[in-house]
Structures are given as C-alpha cells and as structure tokens.
N, C-alpha and C positions, 0 to 999 in steps of 0.2 A: 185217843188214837194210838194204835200200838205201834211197835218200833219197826218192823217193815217198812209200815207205811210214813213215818219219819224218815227213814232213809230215804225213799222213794222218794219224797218231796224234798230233802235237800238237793240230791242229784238234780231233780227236774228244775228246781232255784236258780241250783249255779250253771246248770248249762242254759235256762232259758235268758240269764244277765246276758247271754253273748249274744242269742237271739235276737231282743228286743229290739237293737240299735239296727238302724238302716246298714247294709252292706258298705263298709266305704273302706279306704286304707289309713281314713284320718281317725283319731279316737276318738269315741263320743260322750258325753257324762253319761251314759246308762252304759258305756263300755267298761269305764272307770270305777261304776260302782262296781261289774261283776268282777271284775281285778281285784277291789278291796274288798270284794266277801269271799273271794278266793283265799285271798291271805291270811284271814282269819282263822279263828280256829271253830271246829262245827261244834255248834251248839242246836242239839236237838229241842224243837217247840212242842208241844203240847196242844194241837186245834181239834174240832172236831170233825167229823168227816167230812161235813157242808165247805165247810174251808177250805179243806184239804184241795176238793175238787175246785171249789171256785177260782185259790190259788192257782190249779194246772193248767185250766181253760185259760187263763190268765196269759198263761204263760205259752200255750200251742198256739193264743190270739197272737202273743209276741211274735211268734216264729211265722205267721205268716199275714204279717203287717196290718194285723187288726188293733192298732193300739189304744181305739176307742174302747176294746173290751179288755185289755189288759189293762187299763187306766180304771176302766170302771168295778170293775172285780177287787181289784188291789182297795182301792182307795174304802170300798164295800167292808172290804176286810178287816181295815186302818180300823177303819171308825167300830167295829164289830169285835174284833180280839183287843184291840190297844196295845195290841204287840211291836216294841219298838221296831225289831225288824223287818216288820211285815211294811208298817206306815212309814221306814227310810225306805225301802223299795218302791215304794208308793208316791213319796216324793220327788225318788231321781226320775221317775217315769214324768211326773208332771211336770217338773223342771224342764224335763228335757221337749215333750210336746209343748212348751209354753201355756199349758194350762193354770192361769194364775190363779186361781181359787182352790181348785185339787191341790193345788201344791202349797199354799198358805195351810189347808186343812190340814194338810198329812204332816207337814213341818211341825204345826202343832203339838200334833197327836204324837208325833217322835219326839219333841223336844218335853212332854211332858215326864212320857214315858219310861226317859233314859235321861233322868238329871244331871248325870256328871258326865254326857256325853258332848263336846266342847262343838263338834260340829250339831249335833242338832240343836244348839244352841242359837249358833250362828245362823244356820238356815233358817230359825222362827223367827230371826232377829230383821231377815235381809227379807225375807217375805211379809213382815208383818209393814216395814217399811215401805216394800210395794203397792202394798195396800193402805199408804198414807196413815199407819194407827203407829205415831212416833216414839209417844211414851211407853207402850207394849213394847217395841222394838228397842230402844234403850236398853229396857229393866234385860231384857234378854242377852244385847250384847254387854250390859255388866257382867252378868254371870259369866260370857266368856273373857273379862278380862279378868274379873276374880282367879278363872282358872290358866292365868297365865297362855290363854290362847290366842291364835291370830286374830282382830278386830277387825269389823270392818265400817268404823266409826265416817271414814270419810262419804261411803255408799248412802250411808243415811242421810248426810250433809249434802251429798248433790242427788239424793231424789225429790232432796225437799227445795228444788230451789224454783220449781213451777207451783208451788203451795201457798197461800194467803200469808200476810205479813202479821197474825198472832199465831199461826203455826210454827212460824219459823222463830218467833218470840218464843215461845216454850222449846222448844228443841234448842235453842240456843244456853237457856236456864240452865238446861240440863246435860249438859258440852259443861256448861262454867260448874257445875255441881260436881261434877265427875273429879275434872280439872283440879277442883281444890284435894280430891281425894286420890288422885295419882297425875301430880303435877308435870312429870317426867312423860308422860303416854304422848308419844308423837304424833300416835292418831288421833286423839283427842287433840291435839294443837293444830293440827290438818283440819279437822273439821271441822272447828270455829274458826279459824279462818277462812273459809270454805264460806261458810256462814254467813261473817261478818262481811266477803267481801259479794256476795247475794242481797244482801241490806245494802248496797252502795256506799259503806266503812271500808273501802281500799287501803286508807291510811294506815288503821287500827288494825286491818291483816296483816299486813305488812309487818306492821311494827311486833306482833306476835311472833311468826313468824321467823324474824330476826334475832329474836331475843330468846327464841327455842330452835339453833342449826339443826339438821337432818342428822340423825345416826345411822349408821351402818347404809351409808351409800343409799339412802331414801330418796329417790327421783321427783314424783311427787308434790312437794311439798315446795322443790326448789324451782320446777317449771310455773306454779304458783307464784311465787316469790317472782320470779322473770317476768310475768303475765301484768304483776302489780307494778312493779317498778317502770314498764311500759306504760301504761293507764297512767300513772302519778309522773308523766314528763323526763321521768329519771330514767329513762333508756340506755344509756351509756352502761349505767352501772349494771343491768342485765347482762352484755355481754363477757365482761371477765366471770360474771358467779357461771353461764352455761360453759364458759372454758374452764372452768374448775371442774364443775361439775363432770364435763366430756373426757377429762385428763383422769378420771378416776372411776369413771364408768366409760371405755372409748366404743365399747360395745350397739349403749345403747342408743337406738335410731330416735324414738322421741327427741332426745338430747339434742342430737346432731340437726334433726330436722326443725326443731325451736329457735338453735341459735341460727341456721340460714333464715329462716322466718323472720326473729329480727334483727338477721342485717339488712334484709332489706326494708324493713318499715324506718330504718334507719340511714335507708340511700345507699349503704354502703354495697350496692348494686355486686361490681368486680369482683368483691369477696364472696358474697352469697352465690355467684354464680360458680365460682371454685368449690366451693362448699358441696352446692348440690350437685357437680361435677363428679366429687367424691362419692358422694353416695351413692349415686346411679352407677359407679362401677361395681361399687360394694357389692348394689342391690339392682341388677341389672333387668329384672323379671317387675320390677316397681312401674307400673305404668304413671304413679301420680306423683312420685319425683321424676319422671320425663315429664310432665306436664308440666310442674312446678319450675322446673328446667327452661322450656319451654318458654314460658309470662319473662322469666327473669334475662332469659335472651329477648325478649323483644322489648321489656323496659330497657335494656342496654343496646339497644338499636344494633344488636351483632344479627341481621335480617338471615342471614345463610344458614347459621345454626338454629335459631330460632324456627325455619321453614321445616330443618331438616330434623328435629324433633316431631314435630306437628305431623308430618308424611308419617313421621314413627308409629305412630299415637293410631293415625289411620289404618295403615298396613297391620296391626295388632289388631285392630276392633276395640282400641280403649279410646273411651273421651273421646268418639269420631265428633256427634256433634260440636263440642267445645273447640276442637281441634280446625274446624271449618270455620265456625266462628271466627277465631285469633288470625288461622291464613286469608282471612276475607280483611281482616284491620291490617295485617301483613302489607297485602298488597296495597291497599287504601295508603299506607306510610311509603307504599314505592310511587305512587302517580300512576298507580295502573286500574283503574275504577272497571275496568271489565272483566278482570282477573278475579276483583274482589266480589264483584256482584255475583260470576258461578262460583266462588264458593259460600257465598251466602246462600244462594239457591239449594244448597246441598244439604241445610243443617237441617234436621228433623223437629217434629215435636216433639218438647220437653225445656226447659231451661232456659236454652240460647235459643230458640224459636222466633220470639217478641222481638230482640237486641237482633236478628238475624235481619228481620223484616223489616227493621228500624233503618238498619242501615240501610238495603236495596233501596228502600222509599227515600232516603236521606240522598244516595248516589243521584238515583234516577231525578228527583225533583231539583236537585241543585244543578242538574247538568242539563235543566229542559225539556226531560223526558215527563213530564208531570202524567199526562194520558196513559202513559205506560207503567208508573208507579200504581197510578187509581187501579189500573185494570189487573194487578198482580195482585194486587190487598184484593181486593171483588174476590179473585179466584181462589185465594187464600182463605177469604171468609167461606166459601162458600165448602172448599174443602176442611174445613176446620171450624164448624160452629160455635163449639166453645170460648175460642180465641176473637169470635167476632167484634164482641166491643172493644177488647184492648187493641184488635187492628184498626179499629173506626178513629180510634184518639192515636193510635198513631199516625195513620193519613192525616187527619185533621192537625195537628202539631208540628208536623212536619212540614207541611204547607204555610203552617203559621209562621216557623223558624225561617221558613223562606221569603218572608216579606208575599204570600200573597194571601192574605187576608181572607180575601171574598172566596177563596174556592175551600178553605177551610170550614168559613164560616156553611158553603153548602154542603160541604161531609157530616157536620154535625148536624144541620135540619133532615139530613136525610136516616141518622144515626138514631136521633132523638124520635125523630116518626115510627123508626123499627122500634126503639127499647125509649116508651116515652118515661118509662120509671127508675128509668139509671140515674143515679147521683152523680157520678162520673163524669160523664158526656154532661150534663149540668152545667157542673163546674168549670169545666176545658172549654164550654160555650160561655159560662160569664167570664170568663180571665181573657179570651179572644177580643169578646165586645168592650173590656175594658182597656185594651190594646189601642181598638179604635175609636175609642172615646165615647163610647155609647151607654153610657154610665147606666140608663134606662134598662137598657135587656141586662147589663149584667146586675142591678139592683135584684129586677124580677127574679134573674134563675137563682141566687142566692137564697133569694128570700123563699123559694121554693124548695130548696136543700131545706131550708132552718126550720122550713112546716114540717119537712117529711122528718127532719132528724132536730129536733129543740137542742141536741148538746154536740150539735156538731161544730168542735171549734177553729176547726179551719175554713168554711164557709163564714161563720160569724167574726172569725178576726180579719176573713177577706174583707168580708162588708165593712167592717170597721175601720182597716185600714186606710180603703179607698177614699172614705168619705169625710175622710181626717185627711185624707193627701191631697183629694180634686175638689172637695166643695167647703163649704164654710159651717158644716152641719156636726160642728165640734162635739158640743153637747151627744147627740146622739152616736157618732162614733163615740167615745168614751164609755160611753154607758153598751155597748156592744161589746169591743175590744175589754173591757172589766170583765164580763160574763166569761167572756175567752179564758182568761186568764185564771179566774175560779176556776174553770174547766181543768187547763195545761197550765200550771203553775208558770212550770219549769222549763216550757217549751221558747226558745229563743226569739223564734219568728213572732211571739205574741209581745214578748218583753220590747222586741223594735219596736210593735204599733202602739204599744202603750206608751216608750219612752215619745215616739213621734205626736203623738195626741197630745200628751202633758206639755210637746215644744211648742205647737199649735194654740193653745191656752194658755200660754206665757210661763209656763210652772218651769222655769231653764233647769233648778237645779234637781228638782225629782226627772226632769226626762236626759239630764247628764247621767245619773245614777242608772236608770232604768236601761239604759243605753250603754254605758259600760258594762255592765251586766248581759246583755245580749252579747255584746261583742265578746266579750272573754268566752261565752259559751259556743259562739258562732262567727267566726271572723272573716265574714262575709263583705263582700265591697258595700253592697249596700247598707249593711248596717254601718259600718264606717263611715261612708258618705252622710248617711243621717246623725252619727256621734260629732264627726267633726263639724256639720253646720251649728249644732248647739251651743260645740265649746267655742267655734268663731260667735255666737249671738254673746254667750256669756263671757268675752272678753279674754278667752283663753286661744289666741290665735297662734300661736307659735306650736300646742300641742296638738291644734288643730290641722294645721303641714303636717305635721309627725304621724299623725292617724291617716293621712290621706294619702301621706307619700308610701308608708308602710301598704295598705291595701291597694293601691298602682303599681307596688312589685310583686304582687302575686294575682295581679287582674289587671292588667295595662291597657286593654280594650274598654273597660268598663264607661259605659256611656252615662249614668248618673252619677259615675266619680266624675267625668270630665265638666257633663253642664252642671252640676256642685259646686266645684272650683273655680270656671268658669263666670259664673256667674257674683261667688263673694268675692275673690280676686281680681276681676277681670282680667286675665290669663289663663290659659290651659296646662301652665309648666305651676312648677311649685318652688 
C-alpha cells in the first residue's frame, strides 16, 4: 500500500474512534480508545488494499451505527494482518458491544502480537477469565506483574466464585504459587482471600488479610476484612478499622455506606440513621441512600420521616414499587389497615408484587374479609398468569395462618386440579393436612414429591420428621431423615430431625450432640424446645432452663416452648 493511502487510512482511524461510540456527553471505552490513539505517535502500517477498504467500511459502519459491520470487518482483519493495532481496535469495539468471544479473540491476537505491551496483556488476562480458562489467565496477568503493571488478580478471584470447587482448587495453587514469588503483591493477597473466603475459610481470610494491612489507601481488601469480621461475630471490631479507614479516605462512598450498613446489622439504628443522613446531603441525586434512609427510619419507628422519604422515592420515579411496599407496612404499624391495603394495591409487578399481595390477603383475611381477599388473588391470577401458583400458596397459607384450615385446604384442591404437577402446592397441601392431623394425605403428598424428586430433601426430612414426632415408626423415620442428611449435611433443619429421631430411640447423648449442633447453626425455638427436652431426659435440668429461658426471649409466644415446659415442669414460667 502506498503512502497516500497510509495517510488516508490513518485520518479515516482517528476520526472514525470518535464515531464509533453512540452520541452521549459521558465517555465511552471506544471514546477512550480514540483519545489514546490520538496521543500517540502515528505509526504508518503496511495492509493491502482488501484491508485498507475493509478497514474504512468499518469504519463509515461506525459512523452510522452499524456496529455489527464494524465489529465484523475489524475482527476479519485481527485475525487476517495480526496487526497489534488493528486487533486493540478490534477489542475495544467488542468490549464495548459486550461481545464476549470477538473480544477474548482479538485480546488474544493483541496480546500475542505486542508482548511488552502491559495493557494487552491484561485485557487477554481479564477475557480469558471470562471465559472461565483460569490457568491461561494467570500465565497472562503474570506477565503484567513481571512488567510492574496494574493487576487485576482480584477479577480473576471473583469471577471464579460461581465455578466448581476443583477450579477454584487450582486457581487457588496458583494465588499461593505467585505469593511465594512476590509475597508483598496485595492483589495477590486480595485474591486469595477472595478465594479462601468462596471455600467457606472466612477464618483463614481474615487471618491473611490482617497479617498483610492495605498499602497506599487500598479500599478493597479492607471492606473485605469488615465483611469477615461481621460473618465471624466480631462486629465490633469492623467498626473502628471502617472509621480508619473513612478518616483517610473521607471521600469514599463505598466506605461510608459499609460502615452505616453495619451499624445497623449491629442495632446501632440512631447512628446509621445520622450516617445515612450525611450522605444523602452529600449525594442528594442518590435515590438508594433515600431508600436506605428510608428502611432505617422505619426500623427506628421515626414514621414522619420514614413516609416522607418513601413520597420522595415516588415523586422521583425511583423504587416506586418498593417505596408502596414499605408505606403499605408504614401504615399497617399505624393501625390504619385501609391506608395500607391502597397502597399495596399500587405496587406493580416485579419484586414486591408477592409480599404486596401477601399482605392485602393477610389484612383482608384477618379482618373477615376472607370472600374479598379470594376474589383479589382470582383477579390477580387471572391478570398475571405467571404469578398464579405463587398466589394460590399464598391464599392457601394465609388462610391457614388464620386458623381456617378447611378453606385453605379448598384453595389447594382447586390449585392442585389447575397445576396437578406442582411440587409446591404438594407440599403446602401435606404441611396443612399435617396441621390437622391427617397424617394420611399428608404421608401420600410427600410421598408423591419423593416419586417425582428421589433427592428431594426437604420432602424426605418432612416425612421423616413427622413420623419420628406423631407415630412410633422410628425405625423408618431414621432411615428417611439419614437419606436427608446424606443429601444436606449441613442443613440445620435435618440435624433437628435426626438429633429428635436418635431422642425417640433412646440414643440421648448422640441426639444431645446432634441437637447442639442444629441449634448453634439455627437458634430456632423449636429447635431449643427439642435440645432442652433431651438435656431435661439426660439429667441436665438446670441447662435445660437456660436453653429454654434463652429462646422465650427471643420468641415469647412460642407455643411448643410453652407445652415443652409445661408439660416436664408442670409450669408455664421457668
């Protein structure tokens, strides 16, 4: 190609970078690239005519929002020249249409092309990741920490944290592999812990973590560190490192919005609500710190402000749904059930839809209106087909929560006749009939879930539990509830029925064991109620108050704490 037409196609280059990007006033990455081929210095190529052209069509597609042809030309090219800067244009075009293949290819083809160039490096490194190929990705962002460039070792760490647990076992190896060879690399400290705490090693994050502090004001690693010490009961101690951290970066919003996060997972309601006070003046355009605002005035029962956010929220057009939601439970805390019911009526489909509908049914059936709850679900269903079952098990539940049994029990024959292969409706029909003692239907519907689903194991720990709690058919509860448990180890609700089976069978001190074990994972009244009949069988009576008196202050209603105690005491008090 001769040198005219060189020129020609540089000009046509740098003016079509501007083109490319959709018209806006924000910047785009194909803006961005044509800024940084501006800056450079022109280096004429060498193509042959066929290029030349294909490049400019390319490039006129740009200009007039064909970017199927300017992706496809380019990338045509990529793969045709292996000219580094043919296949980085090729890249930022597919980066930027989110075309994940074109753009793993062209990343490729650039990072092959141009070895010591630190960004096409990274780009093969963060797309080979995308496409779940770990080790490829690695060897690539070594190269950019060899070349002392920015890492972005943590990206790899949380793409991989939907991936199979021998994937994340080799990518780990190779985090610790690095580690030994630039022990100091904070991304590489971020990202095994990152890692480790995706394996369920929160401890072992942490403890990293602590033993390598953040350099040079690294955000990161420290909202990490806060994330862990919350998970591991040590909450407290999150707060002073986020006010370190806030006093040396007061800028950043992450920060600020962490530690109001947990002050309130930490009750300290009055504070977070100052907190997020602040920031919404800060950031006054923030519709989800008003919302946030918002939750944290109506956990603090300030109802006026709390309203007067929520009207915000609407008058904006942000979080309307959500926002009707929260003033429909608003009112429901004032005593005004008709307040709250229009605005449950208001909240759309999406999200709070279900929870919207839950309540109206919840208002209306507890207040006698039952005929007029059924007939809103009907019309609901009827306008909303997809939502049908999940409104049938709501009527049906809600009726049941209400002591009336029989008209529940007819929502689901009428549910089950529409959708006779729902598991669902199934299920919320055996748990009904096990309500009313009908041990019968609800054997059958179980045992119909466990045909249709062999490893279903909350169906099988149902049956298993029942028939360990209401009949004398030990043996085969056990051997049901077992299956469970091979199924969900780990799952609390199986560890109750198994520790309750083994008490059932006399085995006191494996269903002591199984049973504190539930309860530290779930500290549920019933599971309480079932620990401490134990440790009352095995002679541990005094520990057995202490377990029951503990879960009556955080469930005082609870009706098998009371006939529990009741009945080994003879007293209701403790």
């Amino acid at each position: 190609m001769n040198r005219p037409y060189a020129l020609l196609l540089t000009l046509a280059l740098l003016q079509g970078c501007q083109s490319l990007a959709p018209k806006s006033e924000a910047q785009t990455p194909v803006a961005d690239a044509a800024k940084a081929e501006q800056d450079k210095p022109v280096v004429y190529g060498s193509f042959k005519q066929d290029t030349f052209y294909s490049l400019l069509v390319a490039e006129l597609a740009g200009q007039r929002n064909r970017f199927d042809i300017a992706l496809a030309n380019y990338v045509d090219q990529a793969e045709k020249t292996q000219d580094p800067a043919v296949s980085e244009r090729a890249y930022r075009i597919a980066e930027y249409l989110g075309a994940d293949e074109p753009a793993l290819d062209t990343a490729l083809i650039w990072a092959r092309n141009d070895p010591d160039n630190l960004d096409a490096q990274r780009a093969a490194a963060i797309q080979l990741a995308r496409a779940e190929r770990y080790d490829d990705s690695m060897a690539y962002m070594e190269k950019v920490l060899q070349g002392q460039g920015d890492t972005h070792f943590d990206f790899l760490a949380l793409s991989a944290a939907e991936t199979d647990q021998s994937t994340r076992d080799g990518l780990l190896q190779s985090f610790e592999r690095l580690l030994v060879k630039y022990p100091d690399n904070s991304q590489l400290v971020f990202g095994k812990a990152l890692l480790l705490n995706q394996d369920g090693k929160a401890e072992e994050a942490l403890s990293l973590l602590e033993a390598h502090p953040p350099e040079n004001g690294e955000i990161a690693p420290t909202l990490l560190r806060a994330r862990l010490l919350q998970a591991l009961d040590r909450g407290p101690e999150a707060l002073p490192l986020l006010r370190g951290a806030i006093r040396d970066n007061p800028e950043d919003k992450r920060l600020r919005l962490t530690y109001a996060r947990t002050l309130v997972e930490q009750d300290k309601i009055a504070e977070a609500k100052a907190e997020f006070e602040s920031m919404l003046q800060q950031y006054p355009e923030d519709d989800e710190l008003r919302y946030s605002l918002a939750l944290v005035c109506l956990e603090s029962k300030a109802w006026e402000e709390a309203e007067g956010y929520l009207q915000e929220l609407i008058e904006r057009d942000s979080n309307v749904d959500a926002a009707h939601l929260n003033l429909g439970r608003l009112h429901e805390e004032r005593n005004d059930p008709e307040a709250a019911l229009r605005e449950y009526a208001l909240v759309g489909t999406g999200p709070d839809y279900l929870p919207a509908q839950l309540r109206q049914a919840d208002i209306l059936i507890a207040n006698g209106r039952g005929s007029e709850a059924s007939r809103l679900l009907a019309e609901a269903r009827e306008a909303q087909p997809d939502y049908a079952i999940q409104l049938y098990l709501i009527e049906a539940e809600t009726y049941g929560n209400n002591g009336k049994e029989a008209q529940a029990d007819q929502v689901l024959q009428q549910a089950i006749k529409r959708y006779p292969d729902d598991l669902n409706l199934l299920y919320t029909r055996a748990m009904l009939a096990e309500k009313r003692n009908d041990l019968g239907q609800m054997e059958k519907d179980l045992r119909a879930i466990i045909a249709k689903e062999p490893d279903n194991a909350m169906a099988i720990n149902a049956l298993g539990y029942t028939l360990a709690d209401r009949t004398s058919r030990y043996a085969e509860a056990k051997s049901l509830i077992d299956k469970a448990h091979q199924l969900t180890p780990d799952d609390p609700a199986v560890l109750d029925s198994l520790g309750w089976v083994n008490y059932r069978l006399g085995n006191l001190d494996e269903a002591e064991r199984l049973l504190r074990q539930a309860l530290e994972r779930f500290p549920d009244h019933e599971v309480a109620a079932h620990l401490g009949e134990v440790l009352w069988a095995n002679g541990k009576r005094r520990e057995a108050r202490q377990v029951w008196a503990k879960a009556f202050q955080a469930q005082p209603d609870s009706p098998i704490l009371r006939k529990t105690v009741l009945r080994l005491t003879g007293s209701e008090t403790l």
